[in-house]
C-alpha positions in Angstrom: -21.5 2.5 2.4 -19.1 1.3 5.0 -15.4 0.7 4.3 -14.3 -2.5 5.5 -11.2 -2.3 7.9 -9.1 -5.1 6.2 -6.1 -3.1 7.1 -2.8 -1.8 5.7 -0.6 -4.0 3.3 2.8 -4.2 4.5 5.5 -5.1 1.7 9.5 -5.5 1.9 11.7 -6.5 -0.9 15.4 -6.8 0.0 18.1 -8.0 -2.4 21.7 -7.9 -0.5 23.6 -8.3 -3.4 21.7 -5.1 -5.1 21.7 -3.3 -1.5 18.1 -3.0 -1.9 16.0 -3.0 1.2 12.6 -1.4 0.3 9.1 -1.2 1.9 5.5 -0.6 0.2 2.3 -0.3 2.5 -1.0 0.4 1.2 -4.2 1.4 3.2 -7.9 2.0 2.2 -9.2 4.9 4.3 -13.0 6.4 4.2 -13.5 10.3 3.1 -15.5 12.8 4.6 -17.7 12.8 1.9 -18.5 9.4 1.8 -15.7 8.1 -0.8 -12.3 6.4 0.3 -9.0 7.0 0.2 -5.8 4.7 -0.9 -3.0 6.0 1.1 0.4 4.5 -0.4 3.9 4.9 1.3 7.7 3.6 -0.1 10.7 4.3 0.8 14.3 2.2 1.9 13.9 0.3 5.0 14.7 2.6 8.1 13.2 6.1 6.5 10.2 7.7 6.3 10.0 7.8 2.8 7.5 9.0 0.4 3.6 9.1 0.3 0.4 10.1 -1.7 -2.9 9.9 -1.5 -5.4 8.8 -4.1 -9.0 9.8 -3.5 -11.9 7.9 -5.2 -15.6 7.9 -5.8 -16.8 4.7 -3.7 -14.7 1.8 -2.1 -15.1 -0.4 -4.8 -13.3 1.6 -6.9 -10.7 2.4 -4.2 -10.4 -1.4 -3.5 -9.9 -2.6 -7.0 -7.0 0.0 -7.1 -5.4 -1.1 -4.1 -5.4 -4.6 -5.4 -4.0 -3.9 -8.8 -1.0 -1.7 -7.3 -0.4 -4.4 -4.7 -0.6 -7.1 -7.8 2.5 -5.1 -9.4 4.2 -4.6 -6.5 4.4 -8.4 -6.1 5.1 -9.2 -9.7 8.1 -6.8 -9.3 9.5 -9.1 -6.0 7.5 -7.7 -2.7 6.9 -10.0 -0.3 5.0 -9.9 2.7 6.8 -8.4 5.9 7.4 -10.6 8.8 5.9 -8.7 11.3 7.0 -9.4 15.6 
């Protein structure tokens, strides 16, 4: 089982007239014993904000979770970040 290095999902909403500037990233990372990781960190723009580390049996499973969080996020008004 090999976890495919797609990597991290970089998310920003920003609403001036709500002073939101916000950023989700999410990343799939193996484990030592041969599951994977979804690493998530939020936060306002400009701190390091929070994180937390879900751990699951194989990378499907890790994968499909990834997905559906990133499918909320987006619902909720994250876009992608322009990246230089």
């Amino acid at each position: 089982m090999e976890i495919q290095a797609s990597g991290p999902v970089h998310l920003r909403r920003i609403d001036p007239s709500r002073n939101m500037r916000r950023f989700y990233v999410l990343a799939i990372q193996p484990t030592l014993f041969g599951g994977a990781s979804v690493i998530r960190n939020w936060g306002r723009i400009g701190s390091n904000g929070q994180s937390i580390m879900q751990t699951f049996d194989s990378e499907g499973d890790a994968t499909s979770a990834s997905m559906r969080l990133e499918r909320a996020k987006r619902r909720k008004g994250y876009r992608d970040s322009e990246r230089a």
